[in-house]
PyMOL Python script that loads the backbone (N, CA, C, O; Angstrom):
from pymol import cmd

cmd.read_pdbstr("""\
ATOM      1  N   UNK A   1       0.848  -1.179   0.000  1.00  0.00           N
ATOM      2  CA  UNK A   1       0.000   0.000   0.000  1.00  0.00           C
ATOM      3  C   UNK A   1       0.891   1.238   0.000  1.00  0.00           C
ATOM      4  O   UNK A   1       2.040   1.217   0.441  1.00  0.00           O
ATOM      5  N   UNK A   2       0.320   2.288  -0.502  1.00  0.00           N
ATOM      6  CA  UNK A   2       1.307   3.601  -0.332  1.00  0.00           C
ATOM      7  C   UNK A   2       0.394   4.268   0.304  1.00  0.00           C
ATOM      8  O   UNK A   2      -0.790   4.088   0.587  1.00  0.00           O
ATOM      9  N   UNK A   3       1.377   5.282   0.519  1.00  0.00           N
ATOM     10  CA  UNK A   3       0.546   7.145   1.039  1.00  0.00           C
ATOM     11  C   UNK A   3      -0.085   8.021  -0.050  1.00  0.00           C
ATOM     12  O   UNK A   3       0.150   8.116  -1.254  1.00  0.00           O
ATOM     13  N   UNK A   4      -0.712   8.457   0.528  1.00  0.00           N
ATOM     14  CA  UNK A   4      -1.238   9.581  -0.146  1.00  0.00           C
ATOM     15  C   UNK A   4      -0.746  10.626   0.599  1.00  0.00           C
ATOM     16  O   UNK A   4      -0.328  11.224  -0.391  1.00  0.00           O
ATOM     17  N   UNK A   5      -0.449  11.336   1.488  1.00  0.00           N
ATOM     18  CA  UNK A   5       0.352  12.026   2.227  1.00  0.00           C
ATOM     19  C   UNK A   5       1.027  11.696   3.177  1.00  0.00           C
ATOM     20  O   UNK A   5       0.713  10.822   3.986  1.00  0.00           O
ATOM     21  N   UNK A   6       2.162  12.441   3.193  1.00  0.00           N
ATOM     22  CA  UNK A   6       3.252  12.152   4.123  1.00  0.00           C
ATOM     23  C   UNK A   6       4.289  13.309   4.554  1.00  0.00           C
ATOM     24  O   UNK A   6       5.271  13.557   3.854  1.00  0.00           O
ATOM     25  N   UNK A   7       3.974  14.094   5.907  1.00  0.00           N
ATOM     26  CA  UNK A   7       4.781  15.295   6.017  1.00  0.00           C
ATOM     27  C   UNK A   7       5.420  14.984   7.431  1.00  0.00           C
ATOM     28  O   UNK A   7       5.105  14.063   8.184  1.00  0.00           O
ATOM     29  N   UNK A   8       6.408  15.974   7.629  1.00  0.00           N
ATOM     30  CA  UNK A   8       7.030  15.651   9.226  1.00  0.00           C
ATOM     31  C   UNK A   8       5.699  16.478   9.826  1.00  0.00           C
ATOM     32  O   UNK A   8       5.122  17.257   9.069  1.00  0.00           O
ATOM     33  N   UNK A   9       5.263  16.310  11.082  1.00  0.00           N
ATOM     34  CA  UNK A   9       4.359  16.940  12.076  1.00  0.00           C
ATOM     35  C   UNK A   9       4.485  16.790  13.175  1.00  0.00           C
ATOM     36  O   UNK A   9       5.117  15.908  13.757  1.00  0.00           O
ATOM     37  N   UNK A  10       3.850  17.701  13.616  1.00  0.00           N
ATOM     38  CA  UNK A  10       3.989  17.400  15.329  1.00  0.00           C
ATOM     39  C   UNK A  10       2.485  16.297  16.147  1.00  0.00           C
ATOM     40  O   UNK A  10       1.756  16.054  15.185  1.00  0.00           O
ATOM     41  N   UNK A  11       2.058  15.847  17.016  1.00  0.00           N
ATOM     42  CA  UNK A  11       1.459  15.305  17.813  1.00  0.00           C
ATOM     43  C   UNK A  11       0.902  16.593  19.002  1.00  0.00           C
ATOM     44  O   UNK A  11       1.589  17.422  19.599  1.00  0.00           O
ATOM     45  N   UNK A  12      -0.536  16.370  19.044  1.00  0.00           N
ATOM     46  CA  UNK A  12      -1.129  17.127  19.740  1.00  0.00           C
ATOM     47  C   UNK A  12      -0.392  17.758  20.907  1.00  0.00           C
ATOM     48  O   UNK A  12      -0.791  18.849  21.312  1.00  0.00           O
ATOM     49  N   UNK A  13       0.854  17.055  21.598  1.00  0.00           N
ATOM     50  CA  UNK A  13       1.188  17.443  22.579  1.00  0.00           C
ATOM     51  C   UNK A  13       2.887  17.642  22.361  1.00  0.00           C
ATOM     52  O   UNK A  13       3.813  17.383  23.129  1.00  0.00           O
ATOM     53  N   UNK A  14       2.879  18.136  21.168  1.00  0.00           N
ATOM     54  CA  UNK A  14       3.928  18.517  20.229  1.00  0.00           C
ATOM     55  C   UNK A  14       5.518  17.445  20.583  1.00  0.00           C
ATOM     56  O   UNK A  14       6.535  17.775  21.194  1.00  0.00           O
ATOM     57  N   UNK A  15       5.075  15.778  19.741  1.00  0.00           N
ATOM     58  CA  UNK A  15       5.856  15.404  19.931  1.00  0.00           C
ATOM     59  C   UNK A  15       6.536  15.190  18.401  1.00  0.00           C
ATOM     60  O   UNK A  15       5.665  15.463  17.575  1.00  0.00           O
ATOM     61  N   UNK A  16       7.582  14.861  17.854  1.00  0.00           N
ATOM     62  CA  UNK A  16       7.770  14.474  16.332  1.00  0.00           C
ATOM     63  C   UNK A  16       7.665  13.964  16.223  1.00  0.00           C
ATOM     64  O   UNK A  16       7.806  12.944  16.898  1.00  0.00           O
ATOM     65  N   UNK A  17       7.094  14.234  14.684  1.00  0.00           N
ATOM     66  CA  UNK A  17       6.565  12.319  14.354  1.00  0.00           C
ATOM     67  C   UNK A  17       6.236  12.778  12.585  1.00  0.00           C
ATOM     68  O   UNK A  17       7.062  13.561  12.117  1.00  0.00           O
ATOM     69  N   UNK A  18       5.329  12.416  11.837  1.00  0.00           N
ATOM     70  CA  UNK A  18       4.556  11.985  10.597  1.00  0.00           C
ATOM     71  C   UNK A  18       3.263  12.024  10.637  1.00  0.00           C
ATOM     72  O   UNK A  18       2.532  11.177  11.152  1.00  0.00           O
ATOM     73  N   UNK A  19       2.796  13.469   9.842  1.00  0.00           N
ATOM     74  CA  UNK A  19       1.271  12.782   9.793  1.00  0.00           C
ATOM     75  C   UNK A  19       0.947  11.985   8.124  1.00  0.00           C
ATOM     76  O   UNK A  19       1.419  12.436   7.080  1.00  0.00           O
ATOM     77  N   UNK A  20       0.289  11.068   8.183  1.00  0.00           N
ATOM     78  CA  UNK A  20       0.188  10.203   6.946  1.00  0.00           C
ATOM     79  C   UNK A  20      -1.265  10.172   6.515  1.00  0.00           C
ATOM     80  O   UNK A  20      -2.214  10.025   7.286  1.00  0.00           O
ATOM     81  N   UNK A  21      -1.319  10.285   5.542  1.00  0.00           N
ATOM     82  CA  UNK A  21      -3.009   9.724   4.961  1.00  0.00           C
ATOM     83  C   UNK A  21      -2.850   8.357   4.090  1.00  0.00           C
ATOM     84  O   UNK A  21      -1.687   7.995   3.911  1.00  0.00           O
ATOM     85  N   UNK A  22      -3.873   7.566   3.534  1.00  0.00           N
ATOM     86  CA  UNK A  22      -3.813   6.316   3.115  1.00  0.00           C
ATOM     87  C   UNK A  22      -5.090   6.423   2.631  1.00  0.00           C
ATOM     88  O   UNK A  22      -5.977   7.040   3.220  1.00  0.00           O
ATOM     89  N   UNK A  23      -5.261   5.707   1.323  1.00  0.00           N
ATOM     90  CA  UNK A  23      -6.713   5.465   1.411  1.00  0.00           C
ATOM     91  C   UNK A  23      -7.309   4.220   1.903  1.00  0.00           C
ATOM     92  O   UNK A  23      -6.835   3.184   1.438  1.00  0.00           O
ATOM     93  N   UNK A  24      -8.263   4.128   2.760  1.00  0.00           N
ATOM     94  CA  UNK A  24      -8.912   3.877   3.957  1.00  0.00           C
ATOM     95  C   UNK A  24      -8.883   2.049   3.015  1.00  0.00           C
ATOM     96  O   UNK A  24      -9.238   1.766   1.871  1.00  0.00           O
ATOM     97  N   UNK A  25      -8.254   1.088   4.221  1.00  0.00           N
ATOM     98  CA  UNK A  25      -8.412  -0.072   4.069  1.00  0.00           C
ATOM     99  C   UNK A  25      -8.392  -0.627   5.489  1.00  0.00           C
ATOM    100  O   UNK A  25      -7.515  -0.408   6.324  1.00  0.00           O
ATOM    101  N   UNK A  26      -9.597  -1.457   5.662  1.00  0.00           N
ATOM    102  CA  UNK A  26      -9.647  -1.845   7.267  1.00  0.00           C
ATOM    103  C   UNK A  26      -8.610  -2.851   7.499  1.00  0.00           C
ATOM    104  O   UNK A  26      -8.414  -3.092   8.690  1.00  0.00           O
ATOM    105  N   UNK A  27      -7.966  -3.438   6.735  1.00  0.00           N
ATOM    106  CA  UNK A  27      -6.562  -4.320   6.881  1.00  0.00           C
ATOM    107  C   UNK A  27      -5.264  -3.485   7.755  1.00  0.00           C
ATOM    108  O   UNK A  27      -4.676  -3.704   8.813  1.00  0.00           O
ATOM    109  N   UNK A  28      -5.189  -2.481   6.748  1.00  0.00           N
ATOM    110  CA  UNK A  28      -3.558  -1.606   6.637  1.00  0.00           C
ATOM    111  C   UNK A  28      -4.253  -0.629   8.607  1.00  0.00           C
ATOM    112  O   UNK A  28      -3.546  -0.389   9.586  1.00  0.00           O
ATOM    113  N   UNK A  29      -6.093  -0.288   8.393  1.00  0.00           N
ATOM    114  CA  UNK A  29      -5.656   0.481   9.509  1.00  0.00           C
ATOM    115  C   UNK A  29      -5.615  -0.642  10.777  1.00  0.00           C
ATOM    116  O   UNK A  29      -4.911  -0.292  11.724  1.00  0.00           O
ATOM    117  N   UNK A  30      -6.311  -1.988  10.900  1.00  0.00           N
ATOM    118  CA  UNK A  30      -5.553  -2.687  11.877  1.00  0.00           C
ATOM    119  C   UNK A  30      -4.195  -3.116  11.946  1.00  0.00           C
ATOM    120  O   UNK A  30      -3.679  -3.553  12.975  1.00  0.00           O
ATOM    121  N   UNK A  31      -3.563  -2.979  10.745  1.00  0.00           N
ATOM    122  CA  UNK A  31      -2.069  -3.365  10.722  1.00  0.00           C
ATOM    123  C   UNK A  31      -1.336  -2.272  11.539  1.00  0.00           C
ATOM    124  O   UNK A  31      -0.400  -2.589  12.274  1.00  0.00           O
ATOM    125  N   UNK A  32      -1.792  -0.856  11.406  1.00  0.00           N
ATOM    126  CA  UNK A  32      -1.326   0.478  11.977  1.00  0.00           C
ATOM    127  C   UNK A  32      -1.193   0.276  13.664  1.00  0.00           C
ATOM    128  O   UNK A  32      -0.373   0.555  14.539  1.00  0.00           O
ATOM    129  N   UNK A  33      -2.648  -0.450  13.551  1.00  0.00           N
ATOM    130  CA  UNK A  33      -3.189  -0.076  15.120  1.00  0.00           C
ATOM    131  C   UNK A  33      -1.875  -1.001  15.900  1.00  0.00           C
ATOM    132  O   UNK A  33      -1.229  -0.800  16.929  1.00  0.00           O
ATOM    133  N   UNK A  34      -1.853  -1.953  14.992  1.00  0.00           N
ATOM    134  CA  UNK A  34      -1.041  -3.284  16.048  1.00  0.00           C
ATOM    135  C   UNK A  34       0.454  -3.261  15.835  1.00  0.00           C
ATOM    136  O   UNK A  34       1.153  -4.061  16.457  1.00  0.00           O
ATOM    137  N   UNK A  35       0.925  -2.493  15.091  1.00  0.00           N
ATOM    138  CA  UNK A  35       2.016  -2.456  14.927  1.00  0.00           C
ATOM    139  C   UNK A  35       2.736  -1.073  15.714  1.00  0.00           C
ATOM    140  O   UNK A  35       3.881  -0.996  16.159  1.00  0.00           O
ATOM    141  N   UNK A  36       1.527   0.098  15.720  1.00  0.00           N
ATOM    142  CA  UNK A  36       2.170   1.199  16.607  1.00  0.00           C
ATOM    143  C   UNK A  36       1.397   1.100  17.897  1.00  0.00           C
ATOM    144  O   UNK A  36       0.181   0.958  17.766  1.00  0.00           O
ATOM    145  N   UNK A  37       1.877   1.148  19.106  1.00  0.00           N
ATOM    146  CA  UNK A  37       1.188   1.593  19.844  1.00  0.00           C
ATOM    147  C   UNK A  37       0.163   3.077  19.802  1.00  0.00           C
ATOM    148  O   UNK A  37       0.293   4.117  19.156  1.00  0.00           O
ATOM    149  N   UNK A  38      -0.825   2.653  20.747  1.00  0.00           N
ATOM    150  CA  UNK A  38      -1.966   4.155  21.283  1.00  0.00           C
ATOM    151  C   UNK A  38      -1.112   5.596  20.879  1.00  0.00           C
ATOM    152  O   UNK A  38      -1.185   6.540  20.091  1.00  0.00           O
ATOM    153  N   UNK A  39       0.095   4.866  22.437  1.00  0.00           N
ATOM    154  CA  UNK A  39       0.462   6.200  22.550  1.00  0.00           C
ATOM    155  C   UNK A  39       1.717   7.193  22.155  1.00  0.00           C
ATOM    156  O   UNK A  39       2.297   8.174  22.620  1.00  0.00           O
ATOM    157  N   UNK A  40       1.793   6.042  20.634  1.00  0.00           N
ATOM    158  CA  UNK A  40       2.340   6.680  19.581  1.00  0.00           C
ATOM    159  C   UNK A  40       2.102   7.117  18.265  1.00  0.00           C
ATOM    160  O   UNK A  40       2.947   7.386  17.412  1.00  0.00           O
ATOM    161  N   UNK A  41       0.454   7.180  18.146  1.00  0.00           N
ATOM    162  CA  UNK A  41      -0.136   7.726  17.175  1.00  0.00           C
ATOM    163  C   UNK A  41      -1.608   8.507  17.103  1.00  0.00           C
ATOM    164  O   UNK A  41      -2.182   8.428  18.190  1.00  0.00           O
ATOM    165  N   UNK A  42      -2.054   8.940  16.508  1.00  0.00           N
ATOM    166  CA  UNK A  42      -3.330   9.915  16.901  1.00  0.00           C
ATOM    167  C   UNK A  42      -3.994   9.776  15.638  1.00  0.00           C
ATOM    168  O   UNK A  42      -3.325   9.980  14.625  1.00  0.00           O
ATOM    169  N   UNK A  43      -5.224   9.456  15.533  1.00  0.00           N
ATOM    170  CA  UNK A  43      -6.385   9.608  14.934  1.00  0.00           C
ATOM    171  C   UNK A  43      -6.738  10.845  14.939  1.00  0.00           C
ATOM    172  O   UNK A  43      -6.892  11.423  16.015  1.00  0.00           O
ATOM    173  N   UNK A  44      -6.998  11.704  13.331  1.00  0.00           N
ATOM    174  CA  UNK A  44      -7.268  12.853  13.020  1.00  0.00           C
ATOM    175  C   UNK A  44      -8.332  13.036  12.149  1.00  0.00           C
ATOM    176  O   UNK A  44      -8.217  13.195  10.933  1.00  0.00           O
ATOM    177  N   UNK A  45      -9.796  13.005  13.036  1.00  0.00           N
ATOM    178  CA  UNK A  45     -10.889  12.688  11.907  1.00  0.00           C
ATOM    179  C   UNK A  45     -11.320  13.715  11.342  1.00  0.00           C
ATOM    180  O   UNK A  45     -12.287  13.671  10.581  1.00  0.00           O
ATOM    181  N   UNK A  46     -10.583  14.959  11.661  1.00  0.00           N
ATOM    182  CA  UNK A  46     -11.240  16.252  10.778  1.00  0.00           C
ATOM    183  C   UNK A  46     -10.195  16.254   9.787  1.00  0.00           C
ATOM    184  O   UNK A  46     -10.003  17.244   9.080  1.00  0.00           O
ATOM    185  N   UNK A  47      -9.651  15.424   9.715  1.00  0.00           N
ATOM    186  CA  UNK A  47      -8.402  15.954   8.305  1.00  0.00           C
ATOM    187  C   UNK A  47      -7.989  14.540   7.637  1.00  0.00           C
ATOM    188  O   UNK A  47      -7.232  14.381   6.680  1.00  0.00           O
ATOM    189  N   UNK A  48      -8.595  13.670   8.294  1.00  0.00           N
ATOM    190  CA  UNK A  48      -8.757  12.088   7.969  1.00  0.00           C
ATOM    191  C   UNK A  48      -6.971  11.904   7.946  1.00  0.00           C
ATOM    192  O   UNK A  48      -6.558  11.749   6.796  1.00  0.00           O
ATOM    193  N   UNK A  49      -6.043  11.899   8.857  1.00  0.00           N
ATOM    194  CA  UNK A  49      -5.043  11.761   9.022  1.00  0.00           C
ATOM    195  C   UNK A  49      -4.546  11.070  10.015  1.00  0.00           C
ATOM    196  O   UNK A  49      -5.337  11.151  10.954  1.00  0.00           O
ATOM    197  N   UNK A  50      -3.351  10.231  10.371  1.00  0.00           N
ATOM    198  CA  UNK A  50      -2.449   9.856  11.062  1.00  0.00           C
ATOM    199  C   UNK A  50      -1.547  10.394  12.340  1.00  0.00           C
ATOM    200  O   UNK A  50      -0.979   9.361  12.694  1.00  0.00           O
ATOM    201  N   UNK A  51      -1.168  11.301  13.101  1.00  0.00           N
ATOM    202  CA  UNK A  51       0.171  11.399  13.481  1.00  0.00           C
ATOM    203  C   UNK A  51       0.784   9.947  14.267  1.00  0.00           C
ATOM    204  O   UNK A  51       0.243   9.477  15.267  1.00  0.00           O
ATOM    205  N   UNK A  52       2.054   9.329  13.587  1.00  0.00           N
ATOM    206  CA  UNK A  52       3.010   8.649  14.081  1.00  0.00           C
ATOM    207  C   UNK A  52       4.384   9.159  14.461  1.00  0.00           C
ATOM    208  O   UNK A  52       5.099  10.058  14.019  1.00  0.00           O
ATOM    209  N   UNK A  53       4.510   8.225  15.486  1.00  0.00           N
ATOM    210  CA  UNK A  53       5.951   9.129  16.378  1.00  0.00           C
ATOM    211  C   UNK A  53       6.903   8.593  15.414  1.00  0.00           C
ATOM    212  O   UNK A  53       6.966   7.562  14.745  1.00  0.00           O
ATOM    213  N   UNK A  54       7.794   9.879  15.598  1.00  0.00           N
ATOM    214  CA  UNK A  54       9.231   9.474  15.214  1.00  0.00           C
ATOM    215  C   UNK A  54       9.782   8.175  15.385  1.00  0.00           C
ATOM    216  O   UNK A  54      10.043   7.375  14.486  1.00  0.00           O
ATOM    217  N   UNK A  55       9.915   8.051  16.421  1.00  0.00           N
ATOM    218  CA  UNK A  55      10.096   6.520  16.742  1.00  0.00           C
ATOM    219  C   UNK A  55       9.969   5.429  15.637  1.00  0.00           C
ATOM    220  O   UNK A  55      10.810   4.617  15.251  1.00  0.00           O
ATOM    221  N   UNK A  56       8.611   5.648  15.212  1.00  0.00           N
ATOM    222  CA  UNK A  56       8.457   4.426  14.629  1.00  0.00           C
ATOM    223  C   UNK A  56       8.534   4.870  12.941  1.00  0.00           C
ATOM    224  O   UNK A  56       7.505   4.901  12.266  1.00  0.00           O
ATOM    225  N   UNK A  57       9.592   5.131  12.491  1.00  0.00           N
ATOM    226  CA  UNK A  57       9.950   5.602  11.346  1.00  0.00           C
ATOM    227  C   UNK A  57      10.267   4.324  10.023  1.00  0.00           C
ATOM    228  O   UNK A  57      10.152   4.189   8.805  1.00  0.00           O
ATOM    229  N   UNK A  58      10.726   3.573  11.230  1.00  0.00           N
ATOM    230  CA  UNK A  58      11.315   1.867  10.179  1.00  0.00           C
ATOM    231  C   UNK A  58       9.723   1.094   9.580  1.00  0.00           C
ATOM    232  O   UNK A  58       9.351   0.783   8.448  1.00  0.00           O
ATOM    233  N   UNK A  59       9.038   0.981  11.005  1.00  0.00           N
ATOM    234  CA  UNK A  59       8.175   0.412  10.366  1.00  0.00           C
ATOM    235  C   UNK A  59       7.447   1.262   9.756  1.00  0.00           C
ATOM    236  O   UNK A  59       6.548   0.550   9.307  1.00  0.00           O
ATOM    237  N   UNK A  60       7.161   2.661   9.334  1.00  0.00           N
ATOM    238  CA  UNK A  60       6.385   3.357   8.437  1.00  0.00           C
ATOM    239  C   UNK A  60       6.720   2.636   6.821  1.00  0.00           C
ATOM    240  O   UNK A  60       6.026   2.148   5.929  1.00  0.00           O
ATOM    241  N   UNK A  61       8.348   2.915   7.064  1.00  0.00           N
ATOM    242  CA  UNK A  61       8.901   2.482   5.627  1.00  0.00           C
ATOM    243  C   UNK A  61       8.445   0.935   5.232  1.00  0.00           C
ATOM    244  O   UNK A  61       8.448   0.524   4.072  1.00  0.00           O
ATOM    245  N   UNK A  62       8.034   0.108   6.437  1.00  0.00           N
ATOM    246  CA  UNK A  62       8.241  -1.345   5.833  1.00  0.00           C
ATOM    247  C   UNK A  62       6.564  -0.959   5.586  1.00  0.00           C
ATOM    248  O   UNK A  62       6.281  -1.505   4.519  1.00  0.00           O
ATOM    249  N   UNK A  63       5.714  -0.468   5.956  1.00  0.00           N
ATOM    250  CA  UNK A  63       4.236  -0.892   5.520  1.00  0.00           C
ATOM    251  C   UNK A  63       3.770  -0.020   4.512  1.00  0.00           C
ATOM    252  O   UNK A  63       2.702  -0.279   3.958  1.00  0.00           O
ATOM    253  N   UNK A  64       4.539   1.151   4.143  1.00  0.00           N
ATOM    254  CA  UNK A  64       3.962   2.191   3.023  1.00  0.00           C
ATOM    255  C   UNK A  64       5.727   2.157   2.091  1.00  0.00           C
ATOM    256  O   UNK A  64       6.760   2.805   2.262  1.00  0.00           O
ATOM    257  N   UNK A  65       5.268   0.898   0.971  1.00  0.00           N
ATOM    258  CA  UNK A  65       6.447   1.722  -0.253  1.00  0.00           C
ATOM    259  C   UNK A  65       6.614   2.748  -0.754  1.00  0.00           C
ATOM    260  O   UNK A  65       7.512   2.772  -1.595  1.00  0.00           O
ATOM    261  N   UNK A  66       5.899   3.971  -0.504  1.00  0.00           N
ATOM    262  CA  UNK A  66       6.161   5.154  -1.017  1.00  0.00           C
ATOM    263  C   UNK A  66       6.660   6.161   0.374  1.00  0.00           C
ATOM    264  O   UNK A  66       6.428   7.369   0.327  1.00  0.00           O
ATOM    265  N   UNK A  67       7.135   5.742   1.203  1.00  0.00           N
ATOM    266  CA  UNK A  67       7.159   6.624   2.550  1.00  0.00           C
ATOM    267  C   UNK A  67       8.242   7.629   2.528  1.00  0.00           C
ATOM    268  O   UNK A  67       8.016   8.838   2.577  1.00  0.00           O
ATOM    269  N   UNK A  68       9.603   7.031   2.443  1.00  0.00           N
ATOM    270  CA  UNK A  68      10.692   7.703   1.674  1.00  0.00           C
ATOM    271  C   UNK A  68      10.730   8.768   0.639  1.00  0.00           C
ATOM    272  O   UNK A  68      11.475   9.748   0.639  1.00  0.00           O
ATOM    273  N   UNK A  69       9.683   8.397  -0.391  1.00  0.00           N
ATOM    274  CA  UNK A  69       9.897   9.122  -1.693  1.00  0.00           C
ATOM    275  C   UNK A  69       9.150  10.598  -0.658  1.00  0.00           C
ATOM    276  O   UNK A  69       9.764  11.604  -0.302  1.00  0.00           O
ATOM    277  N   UNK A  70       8.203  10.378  -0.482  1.00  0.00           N
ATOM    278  CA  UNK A  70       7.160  11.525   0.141  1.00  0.00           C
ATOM    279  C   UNK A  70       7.712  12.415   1.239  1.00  0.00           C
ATOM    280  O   UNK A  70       7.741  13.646   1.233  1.00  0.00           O
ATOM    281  N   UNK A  71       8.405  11.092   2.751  1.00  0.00           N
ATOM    282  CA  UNK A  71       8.966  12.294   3.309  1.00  0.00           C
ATOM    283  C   UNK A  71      10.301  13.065   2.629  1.00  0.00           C
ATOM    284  O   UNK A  71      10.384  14.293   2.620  1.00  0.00           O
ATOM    285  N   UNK A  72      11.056  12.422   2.213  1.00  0.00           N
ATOM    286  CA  UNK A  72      12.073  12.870   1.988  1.00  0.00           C
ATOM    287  C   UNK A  72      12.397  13.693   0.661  1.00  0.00           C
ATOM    288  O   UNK A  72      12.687  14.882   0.525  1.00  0.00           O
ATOM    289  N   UNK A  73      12.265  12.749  -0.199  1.00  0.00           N
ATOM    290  CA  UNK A  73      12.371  13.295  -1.261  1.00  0.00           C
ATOM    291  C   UNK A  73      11.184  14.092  -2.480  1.00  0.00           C
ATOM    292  O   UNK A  73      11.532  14.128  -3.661  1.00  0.00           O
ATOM    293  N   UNK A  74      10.436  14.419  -2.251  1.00  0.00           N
ATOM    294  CA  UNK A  74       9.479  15.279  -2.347  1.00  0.00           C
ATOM    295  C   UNK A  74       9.615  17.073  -2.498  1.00  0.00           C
ATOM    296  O   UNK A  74       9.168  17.858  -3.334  1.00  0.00           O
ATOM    297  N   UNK A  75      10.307  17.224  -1.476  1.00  0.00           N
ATOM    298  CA  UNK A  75      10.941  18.673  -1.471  1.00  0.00           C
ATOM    299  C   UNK A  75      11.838  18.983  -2.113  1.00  0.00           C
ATOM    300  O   UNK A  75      12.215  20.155  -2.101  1.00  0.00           O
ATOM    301  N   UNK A  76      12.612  17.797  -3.062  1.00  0.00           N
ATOM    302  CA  UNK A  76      14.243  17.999  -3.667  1.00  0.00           C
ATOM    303  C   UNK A  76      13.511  17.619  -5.029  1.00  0.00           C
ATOM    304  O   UNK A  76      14.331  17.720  -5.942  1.00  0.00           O
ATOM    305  N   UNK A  77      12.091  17.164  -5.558  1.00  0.00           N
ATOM    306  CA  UNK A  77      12.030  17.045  -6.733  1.00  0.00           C
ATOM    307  C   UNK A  77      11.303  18.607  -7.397  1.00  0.00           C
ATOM    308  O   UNK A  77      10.746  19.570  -6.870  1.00  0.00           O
ATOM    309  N   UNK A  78      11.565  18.333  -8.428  1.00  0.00           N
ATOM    310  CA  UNK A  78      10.918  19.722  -9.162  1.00  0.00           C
ATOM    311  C   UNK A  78      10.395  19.359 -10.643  1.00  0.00           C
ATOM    312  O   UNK A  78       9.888  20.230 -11.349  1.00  0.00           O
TER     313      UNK A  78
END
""", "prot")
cmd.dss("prot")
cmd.show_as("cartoon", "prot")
cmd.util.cbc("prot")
cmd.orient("prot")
């Protein structure tokens, strides 16, 4: 599965992390749930978004093949 968005952000209680969008598959969002903990990610239903902690940066990359291209390299293409 890929992203549909992917920016650095902060967490309500301004921690770093990723907010991500996806389009909505009840697989990938129990895969989310069980693979990050609670209280390292936030449900954002007015903007239908993600925040994930920094922390968990490896497994972003192993469950979204496009995670890399978006955070990173995104800003260096033109």
């Amino acid at each position: 599965m890929n992203l549909t968005q992917c920016i650095r952000g902060g967490s309500q209680d301004r921690r770093n992390g990723f907010i991500i969008a996806f389009n909505y598959d009840p697989d990938m969002v129990e895969t989310l749930k069980k693979t990050i903990p609670h209280t390292h990610r936030e449900w954002r239903a007015e903007s239908k978004t993600w925040w994930v902690s920094l922390s968990y940066e490896r497994e972003l990359k192993r469950m979204f093949g496009n995670f890399e291209a978006l955070v990173y390299w995104q800003g260096t293409l033109l």
